[in-house]
N, C-alpha and C positions, 0 to 999 in steps of 0.2 A: 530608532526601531519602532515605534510608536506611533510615527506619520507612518511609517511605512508598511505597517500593516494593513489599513485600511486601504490604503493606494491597491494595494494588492489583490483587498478582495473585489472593491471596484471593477478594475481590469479582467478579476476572474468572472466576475459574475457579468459580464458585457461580453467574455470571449466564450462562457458557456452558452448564452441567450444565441447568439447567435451558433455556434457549433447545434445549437437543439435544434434551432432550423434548418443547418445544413443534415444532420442526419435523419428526420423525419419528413423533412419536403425534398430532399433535393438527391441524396442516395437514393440508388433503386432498392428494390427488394432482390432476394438471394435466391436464385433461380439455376439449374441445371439441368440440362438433357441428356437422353443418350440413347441413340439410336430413333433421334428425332420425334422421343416421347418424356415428355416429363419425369425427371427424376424423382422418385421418391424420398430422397434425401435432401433434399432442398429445403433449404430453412425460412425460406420466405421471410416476411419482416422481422421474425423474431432475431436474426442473427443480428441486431442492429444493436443488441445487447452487449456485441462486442468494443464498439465505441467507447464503453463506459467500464468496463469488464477490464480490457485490456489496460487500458489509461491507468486502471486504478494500481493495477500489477506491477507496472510500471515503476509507479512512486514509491510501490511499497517495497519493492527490492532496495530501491534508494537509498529509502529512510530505517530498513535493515543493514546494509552496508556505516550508513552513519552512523548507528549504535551501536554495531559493533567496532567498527574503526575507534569510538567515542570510548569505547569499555577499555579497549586494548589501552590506548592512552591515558584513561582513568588511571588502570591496573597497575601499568609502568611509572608513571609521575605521580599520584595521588592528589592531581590538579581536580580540586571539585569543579573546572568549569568542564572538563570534559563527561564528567559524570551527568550534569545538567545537558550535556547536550544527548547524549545518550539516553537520557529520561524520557525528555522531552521526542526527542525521534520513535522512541520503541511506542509511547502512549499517542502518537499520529501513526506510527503502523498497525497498529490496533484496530485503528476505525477504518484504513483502509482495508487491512485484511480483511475483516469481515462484510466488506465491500463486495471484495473481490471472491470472497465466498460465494456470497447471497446473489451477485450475478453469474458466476459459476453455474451454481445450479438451478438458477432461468436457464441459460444456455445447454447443460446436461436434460434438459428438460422437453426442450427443441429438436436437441440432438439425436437423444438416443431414447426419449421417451419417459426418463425416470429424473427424479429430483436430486438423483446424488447416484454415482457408481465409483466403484473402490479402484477408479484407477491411478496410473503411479503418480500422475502429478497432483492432482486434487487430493489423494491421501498426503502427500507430501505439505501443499500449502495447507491442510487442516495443521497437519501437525507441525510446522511454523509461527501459526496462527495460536495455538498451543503454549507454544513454548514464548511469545509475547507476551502474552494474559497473565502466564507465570512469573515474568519478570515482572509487570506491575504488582502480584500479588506476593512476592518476594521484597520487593523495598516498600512495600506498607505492612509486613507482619510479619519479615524474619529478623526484625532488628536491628542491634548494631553493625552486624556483619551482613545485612542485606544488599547492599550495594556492592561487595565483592561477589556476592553468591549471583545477584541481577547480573553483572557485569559478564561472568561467564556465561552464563545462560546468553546475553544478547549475541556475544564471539561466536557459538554453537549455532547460534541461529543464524550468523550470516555466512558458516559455512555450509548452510544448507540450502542458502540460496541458489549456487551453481546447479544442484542436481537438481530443482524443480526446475529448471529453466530447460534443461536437457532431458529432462524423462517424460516426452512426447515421443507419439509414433504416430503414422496416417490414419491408422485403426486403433487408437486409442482415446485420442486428445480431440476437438472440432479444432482444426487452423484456421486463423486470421493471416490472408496471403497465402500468396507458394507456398508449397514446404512452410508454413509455419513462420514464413519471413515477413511482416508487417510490411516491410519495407517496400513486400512487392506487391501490396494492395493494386485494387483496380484506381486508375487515374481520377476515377467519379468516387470515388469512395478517400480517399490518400490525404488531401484539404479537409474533409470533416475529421478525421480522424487524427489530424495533428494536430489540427484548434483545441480537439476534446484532450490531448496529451498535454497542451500547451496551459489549458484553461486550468485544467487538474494539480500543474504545477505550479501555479500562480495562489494556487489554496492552499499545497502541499506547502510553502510556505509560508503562507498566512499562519496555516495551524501551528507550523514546527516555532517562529517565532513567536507569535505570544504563549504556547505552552514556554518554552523556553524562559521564559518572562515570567510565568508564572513561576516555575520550577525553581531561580535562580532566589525569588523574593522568599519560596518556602525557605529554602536551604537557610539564606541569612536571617528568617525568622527563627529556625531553629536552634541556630550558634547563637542569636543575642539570648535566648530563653536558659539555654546552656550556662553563657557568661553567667546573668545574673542568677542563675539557681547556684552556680560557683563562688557567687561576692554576697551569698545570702537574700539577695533581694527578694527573690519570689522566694 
């Protein structure tokens, strides 16, 4: 695990470098007409925010999914390595969520003018974003019992993942693609935007493995601290 991290960020940081040139020299700028005059809703370069926005959403639904699969399994076996992974995932969706925040509202900013509007999805990822923050500050200050109370909390949150995913409308959300379908980017745009998915997932486990690493080395520093405050040592 160890070689393999660094391999990884290598790889990402070679498939970011060049994804950075494909989205700023080589995607157009976001342009639409209507009635054979310039659209005033055209986002011009700043939509290029999506590159980075999206990708980041991306992983972090993921690495939500993993911690809470990870909890579920915690919950049911009381295998501390699922806990550790669970950890380890919710404290890398952390930094992507607020990622995926902070280019959110560049893009609401573009969009619609303003740095933040209360609509269903962006209230929805704040309050996901929310309830991660709380899981880390639940297994460093509610104790022994922290990690069952974390463990719920992460389960809650990745059944809230479906409905951010879903609570877009045309007049609501800015799309990336058709309908909201990435998939159906334009063909000049479709290649920078997978590199950037691809590059994001290549860090998305750099991070998740060495916190993991970290995580697993706390834990059995804290059982040997335990042992010996138990055989009197400390």
């Amino acid at each position: 695990m160890k070689k393999l991290v660094p391999i990884l960020c290598i790889l990402a940081a070679a498939g970011m470098a060049v994804s950075l040139y494909e989205i700023f020299f080589v995607t157009p700028i976001e342009v639409s007409f209507e009635a054979g005059r310039l659209n005033r809703s055209s986002l011009f370069f700043s939509y290029k925010i999506m590159f980075f926005h999206v990708a980041h959403a991306f992983w972090l639904f993921v690495a939500v999914f993993v911690a809470g699969i990870g909890s579920a399994l915690y919950l049911k076996t009381r295998n501390p390595k699922w806990d550790d992974i669970a950890s380890a995932a919710v404290e890398v969706s952390v930094a992507f969520g607020a990622t995926v925040l902070l280019t959110g509202s560049i893009w609401a900013k573009a969009a619609w003018g303003v740095w933040w509007h209360w609509e269903p999805r962006l209230t929805m990822s704040l309050l996901l974003w929310l309830i991660l923050v709380g899981y880390v500050l639940v297994r460093r200050f509610a104790g022994p019992s922290g990690d069952r109370i974390a463990a719920g909390m992460a389960i809650f949150g990745m059944i809230g993942v479906p409905f951010i995913y879903v609570l877009v409308g045309s007049d609501s959300h800015p799309n990336s693609g058709a309908n909201g379908v990435v998939a159906k980017l334009p063909p000049e745009m479709r290649g920078a935007f997978w590199l950037s998915v691809a590059s994001f997932l290549l860090w998305f486990l750099a991070l998740m493995l060495t916190r993991l690493e970290s995580t697993r080395a706390e834990r059995e520093l804290r059982e040997l601290r335990e042992r010996a405050l138990d055989l009197g040592v400390l």
